[in-house]
C-alpha positions in Angstrom: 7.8 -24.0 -24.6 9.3 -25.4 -21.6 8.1 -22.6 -19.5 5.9 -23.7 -16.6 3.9 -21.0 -14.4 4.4 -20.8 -10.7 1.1 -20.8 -9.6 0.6 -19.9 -6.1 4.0 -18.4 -6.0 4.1 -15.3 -3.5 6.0 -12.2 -3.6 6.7 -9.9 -0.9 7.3 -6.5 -0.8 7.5 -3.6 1.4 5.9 -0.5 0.1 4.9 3.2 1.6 2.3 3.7 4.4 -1.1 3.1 3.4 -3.3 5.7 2.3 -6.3 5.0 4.6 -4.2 4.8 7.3 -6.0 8.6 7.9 -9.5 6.9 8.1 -10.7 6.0 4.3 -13.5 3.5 4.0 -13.1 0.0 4.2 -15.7 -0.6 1.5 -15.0 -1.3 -2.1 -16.2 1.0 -4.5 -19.5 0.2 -6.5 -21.0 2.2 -9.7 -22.8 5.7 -9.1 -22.8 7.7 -6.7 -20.5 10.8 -7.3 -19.5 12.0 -4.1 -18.7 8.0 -2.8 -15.8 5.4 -2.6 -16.2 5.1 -6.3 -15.5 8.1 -7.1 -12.7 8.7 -4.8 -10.9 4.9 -6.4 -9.7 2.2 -4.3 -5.6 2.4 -4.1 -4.3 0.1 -6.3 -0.4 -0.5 -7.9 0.7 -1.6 -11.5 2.7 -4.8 -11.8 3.8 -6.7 -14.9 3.9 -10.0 -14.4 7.1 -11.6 -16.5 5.7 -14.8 -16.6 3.2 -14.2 -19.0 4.0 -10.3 -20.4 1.0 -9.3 -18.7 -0.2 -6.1 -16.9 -3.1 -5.8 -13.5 -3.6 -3.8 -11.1 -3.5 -4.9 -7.5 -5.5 -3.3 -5.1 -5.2 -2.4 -1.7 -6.6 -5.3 1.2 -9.5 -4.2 3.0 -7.3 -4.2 6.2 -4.9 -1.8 4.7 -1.9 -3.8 5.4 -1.1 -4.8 1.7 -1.3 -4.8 -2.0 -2.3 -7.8 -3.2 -3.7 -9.6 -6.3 -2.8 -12.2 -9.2 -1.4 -12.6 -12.5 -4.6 -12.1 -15.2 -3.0 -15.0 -17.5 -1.5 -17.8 -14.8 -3.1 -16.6 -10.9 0.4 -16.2 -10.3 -0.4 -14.8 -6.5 1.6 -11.1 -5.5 1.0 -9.6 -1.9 3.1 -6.3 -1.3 3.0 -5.4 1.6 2.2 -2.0 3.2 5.1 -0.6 5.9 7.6 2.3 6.9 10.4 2.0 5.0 9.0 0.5 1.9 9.0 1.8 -1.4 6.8 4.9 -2.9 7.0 3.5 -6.4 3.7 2.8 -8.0 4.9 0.3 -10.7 6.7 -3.0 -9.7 7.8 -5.9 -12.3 7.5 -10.1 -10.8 8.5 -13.0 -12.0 
């Protein structure tokens, strides 16, 4: 009803250092094993996306540098990134 998704639009933010800055694995966690990546979770933050009232999680880049991921209803694109400074929240809102 006259509301047009920004698809592809990116937002920005800086949050807290990254939490395998102290030498976590670079590899995403599969099913199974109990003492692995799995079980440990990947780092992720909650956003709701105001554009469509919806809710993800956006995980951590393999580099370690950022959050990033995309709106489940529209692919609206976030990327937060990762820096001193930043923000320790966990839960973030976007347009």
């Amino acid at each position: 009803m006259g509301h047009e998704p920004s698809i592809g639009r990116l937002f920005d933010w800086t949050i807290g250092e990254s939490p395998t800055a102290a030498g976590a694995s670079d590899e995403i966690p599969g099913p199974a094993d109990p003492g692995g990546p799995a079980a440990r979770g990947r780092p992720f933050v909650g956003v709701r996306f105001l554009c469509c009232g919806t809710y993800a999680r956006i995980y951590m880049t393999r580099t370690g540098d950022a959050y990033q991921g995309n709106c489940p209803r529209c692919s609206q694109v976030v990327r937060l990134e990762i820096g001193p400074g930043g923000s320790d929240a966990r839960f973030f809102e976007v347009g």
